[in-house]
C-alpha positions in Angstrom: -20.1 -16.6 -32.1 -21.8 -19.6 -31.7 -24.3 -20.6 -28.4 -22.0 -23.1 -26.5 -25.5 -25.4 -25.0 -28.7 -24.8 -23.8 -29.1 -25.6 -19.8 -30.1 -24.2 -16.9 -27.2 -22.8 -15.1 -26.4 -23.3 -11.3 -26.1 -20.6 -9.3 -22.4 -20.3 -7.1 -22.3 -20.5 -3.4 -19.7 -17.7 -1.7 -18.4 -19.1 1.6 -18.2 -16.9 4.5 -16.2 -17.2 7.3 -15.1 -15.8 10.9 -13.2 -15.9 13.9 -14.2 -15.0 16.9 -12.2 -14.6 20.8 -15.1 -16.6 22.6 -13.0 -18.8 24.6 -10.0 -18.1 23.2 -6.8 -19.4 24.4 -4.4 -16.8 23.4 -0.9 -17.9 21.9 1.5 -17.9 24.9 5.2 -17.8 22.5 6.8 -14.9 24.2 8.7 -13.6 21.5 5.9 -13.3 18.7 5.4 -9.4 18.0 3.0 -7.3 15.8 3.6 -4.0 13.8 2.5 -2.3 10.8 4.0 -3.7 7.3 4.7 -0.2 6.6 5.1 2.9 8.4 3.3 5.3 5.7 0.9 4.0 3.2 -0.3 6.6 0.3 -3.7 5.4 -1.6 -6.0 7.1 -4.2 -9.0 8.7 -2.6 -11.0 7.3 -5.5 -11.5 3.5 -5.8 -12.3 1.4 -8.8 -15.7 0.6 -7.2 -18.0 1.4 -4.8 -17.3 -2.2 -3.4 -13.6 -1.8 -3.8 -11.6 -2.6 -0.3 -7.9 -0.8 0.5 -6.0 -3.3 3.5 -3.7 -2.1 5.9 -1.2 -5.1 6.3 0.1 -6.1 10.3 2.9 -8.1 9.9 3.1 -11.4 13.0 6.9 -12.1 14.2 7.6 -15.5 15.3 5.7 -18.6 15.6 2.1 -18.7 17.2 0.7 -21.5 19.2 -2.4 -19.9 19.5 -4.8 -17.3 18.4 -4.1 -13.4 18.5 -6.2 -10.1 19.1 -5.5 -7.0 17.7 -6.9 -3.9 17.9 -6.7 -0.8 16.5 -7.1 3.0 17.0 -7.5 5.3 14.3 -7.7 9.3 14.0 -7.2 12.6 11.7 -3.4 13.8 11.5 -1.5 16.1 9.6 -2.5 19.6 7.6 -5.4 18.5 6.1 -7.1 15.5 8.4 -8.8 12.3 7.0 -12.5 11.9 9.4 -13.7 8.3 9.9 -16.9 7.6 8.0 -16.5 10.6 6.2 -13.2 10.0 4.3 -12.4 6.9 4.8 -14.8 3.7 6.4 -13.0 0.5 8.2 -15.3 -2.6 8.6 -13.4 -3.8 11.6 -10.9 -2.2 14.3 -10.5 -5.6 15.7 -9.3 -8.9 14.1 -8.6 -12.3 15.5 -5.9 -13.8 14.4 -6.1 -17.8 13.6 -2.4 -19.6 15.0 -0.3 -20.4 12.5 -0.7 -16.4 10.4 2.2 -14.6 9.6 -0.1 -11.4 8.2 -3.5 -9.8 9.5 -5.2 -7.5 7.0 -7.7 -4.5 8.1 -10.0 -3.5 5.4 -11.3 -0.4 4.7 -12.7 1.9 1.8 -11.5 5.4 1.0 -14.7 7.5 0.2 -14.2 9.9 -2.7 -15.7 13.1 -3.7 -15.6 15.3 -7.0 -13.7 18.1 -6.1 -10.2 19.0 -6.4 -8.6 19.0 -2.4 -5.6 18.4 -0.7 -4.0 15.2 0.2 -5.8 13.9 3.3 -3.9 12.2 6.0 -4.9 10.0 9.0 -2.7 7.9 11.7 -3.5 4.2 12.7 -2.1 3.2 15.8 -2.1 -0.5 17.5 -4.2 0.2 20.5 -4.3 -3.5 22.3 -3.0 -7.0 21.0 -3.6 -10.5 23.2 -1.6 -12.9 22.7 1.5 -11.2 21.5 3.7 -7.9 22.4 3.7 -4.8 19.8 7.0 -4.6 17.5 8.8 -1.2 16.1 6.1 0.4 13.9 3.4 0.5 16.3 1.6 2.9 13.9 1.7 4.0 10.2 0.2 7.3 8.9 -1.9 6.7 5.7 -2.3 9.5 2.5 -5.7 9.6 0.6 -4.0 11.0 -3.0 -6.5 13.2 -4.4 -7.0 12.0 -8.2 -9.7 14.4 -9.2 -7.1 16.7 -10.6 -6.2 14.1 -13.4 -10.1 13.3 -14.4 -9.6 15.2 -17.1 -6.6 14.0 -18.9 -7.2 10.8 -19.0 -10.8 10.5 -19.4 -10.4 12.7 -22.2 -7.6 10.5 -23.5 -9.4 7.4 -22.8 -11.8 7.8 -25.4 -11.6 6.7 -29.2 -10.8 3.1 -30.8 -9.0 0.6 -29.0 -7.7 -3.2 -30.4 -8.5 -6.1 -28.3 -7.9 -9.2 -28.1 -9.9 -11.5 -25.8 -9.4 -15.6 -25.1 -12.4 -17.3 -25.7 -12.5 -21.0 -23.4 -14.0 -22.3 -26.6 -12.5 -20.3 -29.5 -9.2 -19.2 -28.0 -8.1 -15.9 -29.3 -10.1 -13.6 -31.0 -9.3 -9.6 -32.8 -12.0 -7.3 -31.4 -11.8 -3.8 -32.1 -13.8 -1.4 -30.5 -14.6 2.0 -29.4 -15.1 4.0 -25.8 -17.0 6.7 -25.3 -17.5 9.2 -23.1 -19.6 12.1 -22.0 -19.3 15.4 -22.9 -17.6 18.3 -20.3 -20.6 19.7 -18.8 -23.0 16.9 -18.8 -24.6 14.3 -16.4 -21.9 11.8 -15.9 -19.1 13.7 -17.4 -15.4 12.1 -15.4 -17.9 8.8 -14.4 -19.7 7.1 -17.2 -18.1 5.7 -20.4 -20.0 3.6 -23.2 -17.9 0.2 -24.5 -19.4 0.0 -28.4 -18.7 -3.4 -29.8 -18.1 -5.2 -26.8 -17.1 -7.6 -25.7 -17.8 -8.2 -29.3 -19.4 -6.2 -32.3 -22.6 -4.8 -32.0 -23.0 -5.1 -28.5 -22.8 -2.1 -26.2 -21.4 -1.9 -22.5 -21.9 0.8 -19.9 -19.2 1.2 -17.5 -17.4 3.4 -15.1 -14.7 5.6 -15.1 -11.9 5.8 -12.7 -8.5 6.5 -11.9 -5.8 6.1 -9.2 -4.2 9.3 -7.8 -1.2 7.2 -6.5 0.0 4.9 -9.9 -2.1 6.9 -12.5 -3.5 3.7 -13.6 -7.3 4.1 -15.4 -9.9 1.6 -14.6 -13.2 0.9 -16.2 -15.8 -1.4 -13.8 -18.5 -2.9 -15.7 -20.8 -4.0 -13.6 -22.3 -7.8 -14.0 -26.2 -8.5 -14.9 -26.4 -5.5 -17.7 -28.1 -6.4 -21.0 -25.4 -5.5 -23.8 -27.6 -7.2 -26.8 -30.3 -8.9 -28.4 -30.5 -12.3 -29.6 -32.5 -13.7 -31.4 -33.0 -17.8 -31.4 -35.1 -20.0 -34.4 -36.7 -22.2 -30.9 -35.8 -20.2 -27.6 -37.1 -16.9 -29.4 -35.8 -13.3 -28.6 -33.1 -13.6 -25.4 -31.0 -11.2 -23.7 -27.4 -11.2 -23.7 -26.1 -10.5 -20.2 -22.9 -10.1 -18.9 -22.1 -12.1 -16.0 -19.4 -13.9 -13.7 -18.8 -17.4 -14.6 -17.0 -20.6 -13.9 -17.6 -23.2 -15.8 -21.4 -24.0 -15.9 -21.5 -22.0 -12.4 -22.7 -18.0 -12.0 -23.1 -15.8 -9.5 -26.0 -13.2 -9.6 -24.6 -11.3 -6.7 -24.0 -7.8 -7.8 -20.2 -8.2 -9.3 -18.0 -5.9 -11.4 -15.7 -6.9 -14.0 -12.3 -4.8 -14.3 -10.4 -3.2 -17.0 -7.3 -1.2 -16.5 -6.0 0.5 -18.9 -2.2 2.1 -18.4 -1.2 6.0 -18.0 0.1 6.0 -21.6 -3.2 5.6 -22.6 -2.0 3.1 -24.8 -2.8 -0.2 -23.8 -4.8 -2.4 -21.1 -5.5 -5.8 -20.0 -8.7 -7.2 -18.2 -8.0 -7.8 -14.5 -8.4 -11.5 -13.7 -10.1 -12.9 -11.0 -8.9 -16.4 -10.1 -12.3 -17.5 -9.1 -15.0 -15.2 -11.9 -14.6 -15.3 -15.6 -15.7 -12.8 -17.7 -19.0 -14.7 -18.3 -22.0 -13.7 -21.2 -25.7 -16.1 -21.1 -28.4 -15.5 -22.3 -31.4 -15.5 -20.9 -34.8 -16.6 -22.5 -37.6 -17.5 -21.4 -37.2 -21.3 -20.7 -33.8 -20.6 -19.1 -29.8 -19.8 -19.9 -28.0 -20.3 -22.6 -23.8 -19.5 -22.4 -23.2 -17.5 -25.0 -19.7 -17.6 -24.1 -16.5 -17.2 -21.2 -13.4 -15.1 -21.7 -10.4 -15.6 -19.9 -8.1 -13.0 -20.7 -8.2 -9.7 -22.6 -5.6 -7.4 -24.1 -5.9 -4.0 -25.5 -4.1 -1.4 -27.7 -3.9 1.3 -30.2 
């Protein structure tokens, strides 16, 4: 692997926005309505990340000439009840609603544990829309699928020597084998933590960590961005760190950021989940700056 160029690298901006109702003029098109996409909605209890978002989808009806308001009520149902903040957080129960959307999108978080329990079930209901009337599924019931149960098959079965192949933006395709590992039954960080030896590429190591989803069965590792995973050593720059981080071009991000492998329920193959705006990103950093050490684009795995 060569170094790509010596520069210092600029730092990428994330824009925010919001809406907000302060003097809003509400759309006034009679016929537009608002319901749930779905009227049950089953997700794993136990997200990829900590910073990993669920969305419940309301679909808009009809053609708005203005902006919408809708709110939302949501609370514990069923044999074995989901509590707010204590199973499940929701950043917002309100959204406004730009004219023009066809789709409105609440997020929230499931909150995990690491014991083996029931299915938990809670009911979301619309409570109050402006602007529009509320359609047929005026409430959906959602499932937190307990995944704990399948920990140990397929962290178990995750471990052991994988084939990948990762695209290079400057050497295109390139065979890299290497090996998970994981921590013994009975240990700190058993079901959680797995080690990545050669990788991205050979004798570099990456920490990473372990889930899976109750509700598809499919395994995900998050390896998270700013982690040293080797030593390099430069005849001018001197002794640099190689660091893993989200890039675009000459442009990263040092906000906290996790990169995403998912590996299938066969145990059998993978692929690294692409983000249309982060690249799986590696500089290096010395003391007079960073130096890209390289930018992959796409990963496949097997064995």
């Amino acid at each position: 692997m060569k170094l790509k160029y010596f520069a210092i690298l600029t730092l990428g901006a994330f824009a925010v926005t919001s809406c907000s109702d302060d003097d809003a003029s509400y759309n006034t098109n009679k016929e537009v309505t608002v319901e749930f996409a779905d009227a049950a909605i089953r997700v794993s209890e136990d997200q990829a990340t900590s910073s990993s978002y669920s969305y419940i989808p309301v679909v808009i009806n009809g053609e708005t000439n203005g902006p919408l308001q809708i709110t939302i009520e949501v609370a514990p149902c069923g044999e074995a009840p989901a509590v707010a903040d204590e199973n499940y957080v929701f950043t917002t129960y309100t959204l406004n609603v730009p004219a023009g959307e066809t789709q409105a999108l609440f997020q929230y978080y499931p909150k995990s544990n690491d014991e083996i329990n029931t299915d938990r079930t809670f009911e979301i209901k619309i409570a109050d829309v402006k602007g529009a009337k509320v359609g047929a599924t005026a409430s959906t019931v959602v499932t937190l699928v307990d995944n704990e149960g399948l920990i140990p098959i397929y962290y178990n079965g995750l471990a052991g020597d994988w084939n990948g192949i990762l695209v290079s933006s400057y050497d295109g395709p390139m065979d890299t084998p290497f090996t998970i590992e994981t921590v013994a039954e009975g240990q700190d960080g058993y079901g959680k933590n797995v080690t990545l030896l050669d990788f991205p590429f050979a004798g570099m190591s990456t920490q990473g960590t372990f889930s899976v989803d109750g509700v598809t069965q499919e395994i995900f590792v998050s390896l998270p961005s700013g982690q040293t995973v080797a030593q390099l050593n430069h005849p001018k720059y001197g002794v640099g760190a190689v660091l893993l981080y989200p890039l675009a071009g000459t442009s990263y991000t040092s906000s906290p950021y996790n990169f995403m492998l998912k590996f299938n329920f066969d145990l059998k193959s993978g692929e690294y989940v692409i983000d249309p705006e982060w690249n799986f990103g590696m500089l290096v950093s010395f003391a007079a700056g960073m130096m890209l050490y390289d930018e992959i684009t796409e990963m496949q795995f097997s064995r």
